[in-house]
C-alpha positions as CSV (number, residue, x, y, z in Angstrom):
1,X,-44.8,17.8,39.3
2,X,-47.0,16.0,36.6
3,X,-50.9,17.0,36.7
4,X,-53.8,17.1,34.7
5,X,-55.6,19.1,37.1
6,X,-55.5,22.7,36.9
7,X,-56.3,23.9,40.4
8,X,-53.2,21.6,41.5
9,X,-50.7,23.0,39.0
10,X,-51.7,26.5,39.7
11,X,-51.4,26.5,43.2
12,X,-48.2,24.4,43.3
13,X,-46.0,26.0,40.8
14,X,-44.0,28.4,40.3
15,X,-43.3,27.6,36.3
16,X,-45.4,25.9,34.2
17,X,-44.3,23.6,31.2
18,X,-47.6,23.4,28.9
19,X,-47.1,19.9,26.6
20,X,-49.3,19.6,23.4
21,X,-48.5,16.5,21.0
22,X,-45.8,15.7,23.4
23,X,-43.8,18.2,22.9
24,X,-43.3,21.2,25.2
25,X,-44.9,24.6,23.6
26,X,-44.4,27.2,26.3
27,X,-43.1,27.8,30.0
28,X,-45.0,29.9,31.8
29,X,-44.0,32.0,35.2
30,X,-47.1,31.4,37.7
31,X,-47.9,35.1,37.2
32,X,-48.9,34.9,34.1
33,X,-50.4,31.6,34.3
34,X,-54.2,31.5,33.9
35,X,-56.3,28.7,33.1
36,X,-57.0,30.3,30.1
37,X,-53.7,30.5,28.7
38,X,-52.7,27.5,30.0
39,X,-55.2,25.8,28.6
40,X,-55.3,27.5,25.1
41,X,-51.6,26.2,24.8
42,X,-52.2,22.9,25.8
43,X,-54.6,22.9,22.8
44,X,-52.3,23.8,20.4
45,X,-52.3,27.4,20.0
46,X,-48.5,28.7,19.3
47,X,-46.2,31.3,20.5
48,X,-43.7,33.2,19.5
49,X,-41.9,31.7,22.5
50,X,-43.0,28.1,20.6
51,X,-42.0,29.1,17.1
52,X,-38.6,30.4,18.1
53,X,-37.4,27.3,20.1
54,X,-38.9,25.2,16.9
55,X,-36.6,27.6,14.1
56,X,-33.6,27.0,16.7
57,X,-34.2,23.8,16.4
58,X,-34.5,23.4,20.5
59,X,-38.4,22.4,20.8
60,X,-38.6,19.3,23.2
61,X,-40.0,16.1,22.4
């Protein structure tokens, strides 16, 4: 599923792919999901998770 809305993806998944500048920055397991670190990710803040797929040269686009 593709959404915007954050009520929908929470209740619906059971991973979340958060995209920011079209590229995929973290996967989330719905139990760690919350809006707040969905949406800080979808902002642009980066992970370890993030920085690792970028230095093996894996990060999606």
């Amino acid at each position: 599923m593709i959404s915007s809305e954050m009520p929908e993806i929470l209740g619906m998944s059971d991973r979340i792919a958060v995209m920011h500048g079209g590229t995929i920055v973290s996967v989330l397991d719905r139990a760690e999901a919350t809006p707040e670190r969905v949406l800080a990710r979808a902002l642009g803040e980066q992970t370890s998770e993030f920085r690792t797929l970028v230095a093996a040269g894996t990060a999606t686009r």
